[in-house]
Every structure is written in C-alpha cells, then in structure tokens.
C-alpha positions in Angstrom: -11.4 -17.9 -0.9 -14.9 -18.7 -0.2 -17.4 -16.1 1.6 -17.8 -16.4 5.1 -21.2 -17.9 6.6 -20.3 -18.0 10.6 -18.6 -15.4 12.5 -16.1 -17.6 13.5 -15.5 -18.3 9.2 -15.1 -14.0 9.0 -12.7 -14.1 11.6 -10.0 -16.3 10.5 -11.0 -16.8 6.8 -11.9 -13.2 4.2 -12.0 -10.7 6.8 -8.4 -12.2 8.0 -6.4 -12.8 4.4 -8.4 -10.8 2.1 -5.5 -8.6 0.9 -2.3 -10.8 2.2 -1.5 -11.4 -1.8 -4.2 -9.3 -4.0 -2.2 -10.5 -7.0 -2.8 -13.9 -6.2 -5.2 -15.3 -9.0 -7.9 -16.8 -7.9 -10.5 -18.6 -10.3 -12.6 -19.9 -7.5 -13.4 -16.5 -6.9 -12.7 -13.6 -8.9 -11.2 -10.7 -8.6 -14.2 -8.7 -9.9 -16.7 -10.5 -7.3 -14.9 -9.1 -4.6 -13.6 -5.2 -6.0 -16.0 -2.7 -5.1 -16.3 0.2 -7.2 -16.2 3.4 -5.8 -17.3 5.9 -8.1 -20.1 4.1 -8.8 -21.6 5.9 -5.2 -21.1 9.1 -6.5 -20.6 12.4 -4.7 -21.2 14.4 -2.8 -21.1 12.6 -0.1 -19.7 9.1 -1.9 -16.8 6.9 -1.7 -14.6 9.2 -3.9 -12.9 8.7 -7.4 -11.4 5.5 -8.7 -7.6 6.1 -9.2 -7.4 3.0 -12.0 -9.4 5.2 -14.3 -6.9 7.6 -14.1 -3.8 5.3 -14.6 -6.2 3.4 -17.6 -6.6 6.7 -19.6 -3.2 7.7 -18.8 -1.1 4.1 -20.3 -4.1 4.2 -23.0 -4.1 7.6 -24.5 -0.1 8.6 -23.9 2.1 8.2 -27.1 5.0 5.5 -26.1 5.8 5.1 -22.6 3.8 5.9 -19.8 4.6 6.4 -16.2 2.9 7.1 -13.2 3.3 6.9 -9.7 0.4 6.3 -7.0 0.0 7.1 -3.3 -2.1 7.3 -0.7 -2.6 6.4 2.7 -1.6 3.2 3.9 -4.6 0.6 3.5 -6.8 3.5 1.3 -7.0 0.8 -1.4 -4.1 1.5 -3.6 -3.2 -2.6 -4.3 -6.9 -3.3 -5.3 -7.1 -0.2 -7.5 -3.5 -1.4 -9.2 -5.3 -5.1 -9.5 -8.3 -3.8 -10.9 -6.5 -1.5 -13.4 -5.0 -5.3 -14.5 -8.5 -6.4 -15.5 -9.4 -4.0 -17.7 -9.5 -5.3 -21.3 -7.4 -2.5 -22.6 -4.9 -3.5 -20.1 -5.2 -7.0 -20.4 -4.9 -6.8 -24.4 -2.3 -3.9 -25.2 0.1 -4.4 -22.7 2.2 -7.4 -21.1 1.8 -6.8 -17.8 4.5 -7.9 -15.4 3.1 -6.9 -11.5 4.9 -7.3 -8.1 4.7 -6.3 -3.9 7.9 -4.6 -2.9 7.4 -6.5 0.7 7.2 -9.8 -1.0 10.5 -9.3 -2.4 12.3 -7.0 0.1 13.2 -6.4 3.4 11.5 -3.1 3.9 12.0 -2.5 7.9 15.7 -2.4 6.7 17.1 0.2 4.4 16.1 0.0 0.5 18.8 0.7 -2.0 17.6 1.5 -5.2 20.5 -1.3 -6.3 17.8 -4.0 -4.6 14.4 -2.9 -5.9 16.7 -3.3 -9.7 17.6 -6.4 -8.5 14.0 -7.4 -7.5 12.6 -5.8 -11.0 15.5 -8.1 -13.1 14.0 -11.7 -10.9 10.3 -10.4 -11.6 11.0 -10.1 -15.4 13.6 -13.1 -15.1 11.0 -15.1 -13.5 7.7 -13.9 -15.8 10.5 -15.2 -18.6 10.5 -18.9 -17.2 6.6 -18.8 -16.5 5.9 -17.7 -19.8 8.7 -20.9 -21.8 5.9 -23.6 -20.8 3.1 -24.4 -23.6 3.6 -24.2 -27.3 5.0 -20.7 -26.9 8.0 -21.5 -25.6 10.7 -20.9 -27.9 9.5 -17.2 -28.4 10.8 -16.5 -24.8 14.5 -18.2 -24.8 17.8 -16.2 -25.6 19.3 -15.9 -28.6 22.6 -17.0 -28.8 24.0 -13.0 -29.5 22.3 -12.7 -25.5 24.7 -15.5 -24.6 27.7 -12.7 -23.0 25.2 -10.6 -21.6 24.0 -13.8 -19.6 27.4 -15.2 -19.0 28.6 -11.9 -17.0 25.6 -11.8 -14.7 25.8 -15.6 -14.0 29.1 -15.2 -12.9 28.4 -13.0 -10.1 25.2 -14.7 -9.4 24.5 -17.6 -6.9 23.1 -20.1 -9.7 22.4 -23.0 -7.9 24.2 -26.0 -8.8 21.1 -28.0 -9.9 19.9 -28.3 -13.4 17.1 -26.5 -15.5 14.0 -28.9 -15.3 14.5 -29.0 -19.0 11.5 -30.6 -19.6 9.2 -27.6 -18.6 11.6 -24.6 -19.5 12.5 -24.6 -23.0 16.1 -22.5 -22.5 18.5 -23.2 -19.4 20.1 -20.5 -19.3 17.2 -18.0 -18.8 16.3 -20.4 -16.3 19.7 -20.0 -14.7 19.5 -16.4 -14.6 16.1 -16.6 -13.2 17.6 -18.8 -10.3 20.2 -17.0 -9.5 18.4 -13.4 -9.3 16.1 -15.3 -6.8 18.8 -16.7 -4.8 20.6 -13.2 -4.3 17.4 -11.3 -3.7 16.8 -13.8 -0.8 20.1 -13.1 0.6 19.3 -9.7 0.4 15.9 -10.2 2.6 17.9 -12.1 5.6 21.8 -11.3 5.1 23.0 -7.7 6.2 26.8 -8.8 5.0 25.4 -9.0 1.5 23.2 -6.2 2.0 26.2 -4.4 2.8 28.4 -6.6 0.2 26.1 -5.4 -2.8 26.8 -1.7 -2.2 30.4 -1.7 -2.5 30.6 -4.0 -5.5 31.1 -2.2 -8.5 29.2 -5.5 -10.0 26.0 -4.2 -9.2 26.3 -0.3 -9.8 23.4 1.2 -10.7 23.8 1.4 -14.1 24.4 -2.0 -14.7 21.5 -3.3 -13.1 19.8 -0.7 -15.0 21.3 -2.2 -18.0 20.0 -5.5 -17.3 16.9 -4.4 -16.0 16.6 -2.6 -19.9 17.9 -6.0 -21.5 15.3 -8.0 -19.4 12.1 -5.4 -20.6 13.3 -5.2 -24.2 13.7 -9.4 -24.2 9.9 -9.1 -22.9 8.8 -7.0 -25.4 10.2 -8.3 -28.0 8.9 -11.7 -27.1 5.6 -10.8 -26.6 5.3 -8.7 -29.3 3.5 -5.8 -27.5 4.5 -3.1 -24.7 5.8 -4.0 -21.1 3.4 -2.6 -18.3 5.5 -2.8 -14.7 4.1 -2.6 -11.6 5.5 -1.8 -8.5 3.2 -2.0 -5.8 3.6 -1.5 -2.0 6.5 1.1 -2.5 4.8 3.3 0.2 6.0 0.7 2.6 9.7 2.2 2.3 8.3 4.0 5.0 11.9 5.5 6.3 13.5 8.3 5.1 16.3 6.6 4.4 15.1 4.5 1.5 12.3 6.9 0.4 14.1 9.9 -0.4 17.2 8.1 -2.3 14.8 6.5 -4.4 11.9 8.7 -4.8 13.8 11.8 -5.1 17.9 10.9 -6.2 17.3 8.2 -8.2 13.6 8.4 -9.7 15.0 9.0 -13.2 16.9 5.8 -13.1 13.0 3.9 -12.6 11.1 6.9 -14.8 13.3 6.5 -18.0 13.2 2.2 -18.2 12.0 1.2 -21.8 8.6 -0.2 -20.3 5.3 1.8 -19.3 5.9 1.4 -15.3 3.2 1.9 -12.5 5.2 2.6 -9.3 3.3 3.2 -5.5 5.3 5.8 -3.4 4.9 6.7 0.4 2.7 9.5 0.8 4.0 11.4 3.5 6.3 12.6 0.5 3.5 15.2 -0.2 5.0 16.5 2.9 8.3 16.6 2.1 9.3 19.4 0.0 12.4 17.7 -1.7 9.0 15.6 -3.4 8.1 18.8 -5.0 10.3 18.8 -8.0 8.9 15.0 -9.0 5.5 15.8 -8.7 6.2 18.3 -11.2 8.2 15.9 -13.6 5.2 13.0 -12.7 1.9 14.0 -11.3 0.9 11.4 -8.8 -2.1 9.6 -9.0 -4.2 9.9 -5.1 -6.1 7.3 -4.0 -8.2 8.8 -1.4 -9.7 7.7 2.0 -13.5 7.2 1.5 -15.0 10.0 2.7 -16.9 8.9 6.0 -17.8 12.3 8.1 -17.7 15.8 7.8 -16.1 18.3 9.7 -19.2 19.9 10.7 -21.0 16.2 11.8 -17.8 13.7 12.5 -20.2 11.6 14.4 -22.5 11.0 11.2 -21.4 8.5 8.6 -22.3 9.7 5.3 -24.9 7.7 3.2 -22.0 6.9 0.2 -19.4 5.4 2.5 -22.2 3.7 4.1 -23.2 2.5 0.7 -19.2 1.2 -0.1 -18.6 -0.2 3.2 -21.3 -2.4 3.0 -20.9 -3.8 -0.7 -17.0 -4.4 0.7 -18.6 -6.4 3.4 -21.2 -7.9 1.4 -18.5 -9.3 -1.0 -16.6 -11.3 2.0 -20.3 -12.7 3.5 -22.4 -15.2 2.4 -25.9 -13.7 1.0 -27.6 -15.7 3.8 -24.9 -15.2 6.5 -26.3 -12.5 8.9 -23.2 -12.0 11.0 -23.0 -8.3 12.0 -26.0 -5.9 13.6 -27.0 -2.5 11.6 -25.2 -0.7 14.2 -22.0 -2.6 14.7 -21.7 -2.6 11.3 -21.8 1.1 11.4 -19.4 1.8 14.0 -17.0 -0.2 12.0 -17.5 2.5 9.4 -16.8 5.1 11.4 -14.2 4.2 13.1 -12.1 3.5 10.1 -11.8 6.6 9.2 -12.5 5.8 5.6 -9.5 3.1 5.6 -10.7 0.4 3.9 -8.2 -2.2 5.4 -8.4 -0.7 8.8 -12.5 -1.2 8.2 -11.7 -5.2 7.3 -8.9 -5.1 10.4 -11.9 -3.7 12.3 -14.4 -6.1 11.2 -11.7 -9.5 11.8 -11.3 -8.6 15.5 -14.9 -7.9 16.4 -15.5 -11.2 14.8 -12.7 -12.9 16.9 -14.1 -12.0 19.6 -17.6 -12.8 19.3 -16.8 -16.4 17.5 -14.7 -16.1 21.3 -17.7 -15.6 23.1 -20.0 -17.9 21.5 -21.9 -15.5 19.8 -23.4 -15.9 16.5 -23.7 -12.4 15.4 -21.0 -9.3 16.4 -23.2 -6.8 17.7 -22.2 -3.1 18.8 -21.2 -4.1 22.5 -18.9 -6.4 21.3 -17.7 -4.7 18.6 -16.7 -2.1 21.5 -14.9 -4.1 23.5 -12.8 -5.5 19.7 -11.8 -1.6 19.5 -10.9 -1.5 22.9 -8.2 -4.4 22.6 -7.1 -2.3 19.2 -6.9 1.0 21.0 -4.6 -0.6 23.6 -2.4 -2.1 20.5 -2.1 1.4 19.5 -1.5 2.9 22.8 2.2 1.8 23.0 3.3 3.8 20.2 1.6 7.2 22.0 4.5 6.8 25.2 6.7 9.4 24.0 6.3 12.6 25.0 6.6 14.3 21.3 4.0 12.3 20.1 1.7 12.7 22.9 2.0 16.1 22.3 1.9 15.8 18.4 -1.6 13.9 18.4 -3.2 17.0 21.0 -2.0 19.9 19.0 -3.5 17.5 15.7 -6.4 16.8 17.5 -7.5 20.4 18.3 -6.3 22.1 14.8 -7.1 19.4 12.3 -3.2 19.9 10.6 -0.1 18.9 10.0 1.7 21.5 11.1 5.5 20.2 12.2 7.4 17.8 9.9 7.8 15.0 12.3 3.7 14.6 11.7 4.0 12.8 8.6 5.3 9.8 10.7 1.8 9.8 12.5 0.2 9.9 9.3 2.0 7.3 7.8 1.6 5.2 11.1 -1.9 5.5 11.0 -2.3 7.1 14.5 -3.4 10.5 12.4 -5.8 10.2 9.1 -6.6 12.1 6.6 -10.6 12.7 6.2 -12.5 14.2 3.7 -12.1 14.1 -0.1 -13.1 17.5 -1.3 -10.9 19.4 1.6 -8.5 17.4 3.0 -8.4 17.7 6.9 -6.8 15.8 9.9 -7.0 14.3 12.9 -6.1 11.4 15.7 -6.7 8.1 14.8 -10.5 6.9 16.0 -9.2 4.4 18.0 -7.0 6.7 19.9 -9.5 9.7 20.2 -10.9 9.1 23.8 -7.1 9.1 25.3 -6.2 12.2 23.2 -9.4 13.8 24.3 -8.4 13.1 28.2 -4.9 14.5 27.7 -6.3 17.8 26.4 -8.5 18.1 29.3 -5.6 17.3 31.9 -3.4 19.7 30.0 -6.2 22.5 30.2 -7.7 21.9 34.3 -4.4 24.0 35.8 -4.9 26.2 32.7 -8.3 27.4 34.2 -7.3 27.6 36.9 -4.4 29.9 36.1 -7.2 31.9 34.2 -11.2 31.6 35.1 -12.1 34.5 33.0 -10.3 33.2 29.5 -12.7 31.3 27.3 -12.4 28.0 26.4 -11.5 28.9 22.9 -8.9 31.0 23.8 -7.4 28.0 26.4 -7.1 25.9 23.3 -5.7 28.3 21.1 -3.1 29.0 24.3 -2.4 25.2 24.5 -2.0 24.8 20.9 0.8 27.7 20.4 2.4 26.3 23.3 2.9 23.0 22.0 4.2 24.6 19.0 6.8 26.2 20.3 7.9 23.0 22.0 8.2 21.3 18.5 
C-alpha cells in the first residue's frame, strides 16, 4: 500500500482498503507506519486507552494459559489493536501466534454454529501447519506416525481433494491432506445451506470432537514450535444476530475458554446489554476498546484537541507528506462526524474524496465534504423506515440511553454511538441527526398546541414517556 498523493489516489487507494485484511503482511509498508497510538495523546480530553496493553500484560504476566475476550463498537479499532498486540516483541518471541477474521472464514449474515467457528479454528491451525513444513524446519511440523488414526478418521469424513500433496514444498502429505480438506468443508459451509444444515445432525462433527481435534491441532503446534500457542479470533463481533451470539458467547464459551492455547477472542458488544453476558464477564473480564473521545456532552459541537490530535496522525499515515488533499475544516468535520469511529472517520474521508476526485477538484474542502455526508446520510436513511426505530432513534436522541432492549441493534448498526470515554453516553448517529432532529419537532408542533403554557422541557419529557410506553 503506498500513501496517497492525489485525491483521486485517497479515494480508491488507503482511505478505500486500508482495513479490508489488517492481517495482511505488508513489507512495503509496515504495520507500525500506519498504527496510531492512542495513548500516546493522553487524557483528559485524548484518544483514550490502548486495549493491546491490556491483552500484552495480561498473556505476559498470567501463569499458563491466558484468555481474553475484546469488544467494542463496530469500527472502534479493535483489529488494529489485535495486529498491534502481534508486533510487540514479547508477543512475537514467547508465543506462536496463530491469527484469523471470522468473516474471512465464515458466513456471518447466516447463522454461526459454534461446530463452524471449530471447524474454521482446526483449517487455521491445519493450514499455519503446511505454511510452517517449507524451509529447513520442516520435519519439526509433520505427524508422527502414532497421529496416523487420529488423521485417518477425520480424512474420511473430509472432502480431501483428489489431487496430490505438492510434495516438493510440504514435507508430510498427510497434514497437507488434512489441511485440504478442512478448507474444502469450510467453503461449503460459506455457500451451501444443505451442508450447513448437514454438519449439525452429524454426530461426526459433535462438538466434542471438533474440540478434540481442535486440542490435537494446538498441542501438535506447540509441541512443534516449542513454545505456547497464542489464537486469535478476530471480527467475532460480526455474529451480530442473536442467534449465533448467544449460543456461542454464552452456551458454549467454555468449550473456546478451556482450549490448551492462550486465545484472544473479539465478541459483539451489544452483549454488555444482554444480561445472560453477565455471568461471562464475571468468568472473563472483557477488554473495551473505546470510541475516541471526540465531544463532550456539554460542547458536542467542539472537537476536542486529543481526537483532533489522533485523527489527524490516522490521516497523516494514509497521505503523502507533500500531498495536501484535505482543508483544516473539512478535515475537521470528518472528525466530528465520526463520532469517534475510526473506520467510520476513513469511510468519511473515502467518499468526500470520491467525490471531489468526481468533480475535478484537487483538494476536498468542507462544501464538498457536505454534500459526501449527504449521499451517506441517504445510505442510512433506509434503515430509519420502520416505525420502531424511528421512534427508538427520537426517544435516544433526547435522553442520551439505551433504555429498551431492541436499542442494542441500533448500536451495533451504527445508527446510535456511544461517546465519551470517562461516562459513557448515547446518541443518533451524526449522519442521521438532522432527520432525527425534524421528527422530534413534528412530533412536538400539535403537542404545543395541545398545551401553550407547558415548557419545552416538560414537552420532551411528555414525548419521551410516551414513546416508552409504546416500546
């Protein structure tokens, strides 16, 4: 990836596939050019804490195994925190680290089964195994030939392709088999709802078998490497549905919590609002990666000086040093129409650009930048037609909570955000603000009517029970 210079170059080049794979390794460009460090802004007032230092102490200082889970909003950072933890040196030295997305390897707009994240975690390992047989290492990472029935049972229920191990650059065919054939059934998962459905009633893969091959896979990788596993699950908070969430962040937690390997693991984190969470967070305290802190409640129209400060490094790592392609005060708006997100600040940021490169401009300026959140807003808009959440996002917008279980939807949709990283508080998507703010005002006109003397205060407070007792 090479830093933009034009605003056409932002719009389809860093500001456009910055985070599409941050595990992706890069030496044209490294990681640690492009990671901005939050803490280093300090607070009050800054970008907020840095959740790998928290993991880092935690897999460092804990005696044997150490798990952890992390959450946050959607797009707060949590992938580049988990890829910057990778690059420490205690990391990098103590630990064989073994890292995957969850939506490179499932299907996570369908239902998650807890049997097909085991099944992606055995064709990570299976896969890290085969990577790791080329070079004069090689025969450290092959079977023994005691594995040999272990192997045999899975590769009878597995679709092995009928080609042969490129024996040449794998040093043992059979893990190369098993690596195949993990791959192929995870793929079928991803596209075929017969095997979907196939792989739940086949007592083949049960739970505790996979978990059985899952634990022969980690303690082959350990043993091989000669040091600890460190397994990282990243995007798990994109199970966004109840359905897959609760099954395997609540039911079936122990069966990822008690693998032989230190694990990582990123949840959803509407399950803070969810009280059937509760009893996890008290078995696993999760690790929060917060929104930068942008405004306060008392000034939401001033961007504080520390996510000024953060914003701008994350901006100055995508541009060329002698690129001016943004105005001061587009550049600020950006900021504060995040909402402290930084991929929502980058989604910003890609569309003004589009549309300036569009119009021929060398620079995105503010107007334009306007009329790029404009087009957003009206992307938005088609998720605020239902009643409920019409309703939801006005009663939000005037009490800055979550009040109702449905809201956690709108949190995790991103059409409500959390602000603020001292004292959490809530309200409408940016974006979405001006059409909230003209639904509260035609839902209070006939109020005053009905009422000239009441206050407008006490109109709100009237509106706000009302659409609580409507749910």
């Amino acid at each position: 990836m090479t830093r933009a210079r034009t605003v056409g170059e932002a719009a389809f080049g860093p500001f456009l596939t910055f985070d599409r794979n941050i595990w992706e390794r890069d030496d044209r460009f490294p990681f640690d050019q492009v990671y901005v460090d939050r803490g280093e802004l300090g607070a009050p007032g800054g970008a907020g804490a840095r959740p790998y230092r928290s993991l880092l102490r935690r897999l460092t200082r804990v005696q044997g195994y150490s798990r952890a889970l992390l959450t946050g909003q959607i797009g707060s950072g949590k992938s580049m925190e988990l890829r910057k933890l990778t690059e420490e040196p205690d990391i990098a030295r103590g630990f064989e680290v073994v890292a995957f997305s969850v939506t490179d390897r499932l299907n996570v707009g369908a239902r998650v089964d807890i049997r097909y994240l085991m099944l992606a975690i055995a064709s990570v390992l299976a896969e890290h195994m085969v990577r790791n047989q080329v070079g004069p290492k090689a025969r450290r990472w092959g079977f023994a030939s005691s594995e040999e029935g272990v192997l045999a049972e899975w590769l009878g229920v597995l679709p092995v392709p009928p080609v042969q191990a490129p024996v040449r650059e794998v040093s043992d065919a059979s893990s190369w088999k098993l690596s195949a054939g993990l791959f192929e059934k995870n793929l079928q998962l991803r596209t075929d709802e017969e095997v979907r459905a196939a792989v739940l009633r086949d007592d083949a893969f049960s739970v505790s078998k996979l978990r059985r091959l899952v634990e022969f896979l980690l303690h082959h990788t350990e043993k091989a490497a000669e040091r600890p596993v460190l397994l990282i699950v990243d995007d798990g908070d994109k199970l966004t549905s109840p359905e897959s969430a609760i099954p395997i962040f609540v039911e079936q937690l122990g069966s990822l919590l008690e693998l032989p390997a230190s694990l990582v693991l990123t949840c959803p984190y509407w399950l803070h609002f969810d009280p059937r969470f509760a009893p996890m967070t008290r078995r696993i305290e999760p690790v929060l990666t917060q929104n930068v802190k942008v405004v306060t409640r008392e000034q939401p129209d001033v961007v504080l000086q520390g996510a000024h400060a953060f914003f701008r490094q994350v901006y100055d790592r995508l541009v060329a040093p002698d690129a001016d392609l943004v105005t001061p005060d587009a550049l600020t708006l950006a900021i504060r129409t995040c909402a402290g997100v930084p991929r929502e600040f980058l989604r910003i940021l890609q569309k003004g650009f589009d549309l300036a490169d569009e119009l021929g401009q060398a620079r995105l300026d503010a107007v334009t930048l306007k009329l790029a959140l404009a087009e957003l807003a009206r992307g938005l808009s088609g998720f605020t037609q239902r009643l409920d959440t019409r309703r939801a996002l006005i009663r939000i917008r005037l009490t800055k909570k979550l009040d109702l279980d449905p809201d956690w939807s709108l949190l995790n949709g991103l059409l409500v955000v959390e602000l603020s990283n001292d004292r959490p508080w809530y309200d409408v998507n940016p974006l979405l603000q001006g059409d909230v703010d003209r639904w509260i005002e035609d839902a209070l006109r006939p109020m005053r009517g009905d009422d000239p003397q009441a206050g407008e205060a006490e109109l709100r407070r009237r509106l706000v029970e009302g659409l609580q007792a409507d749910g």
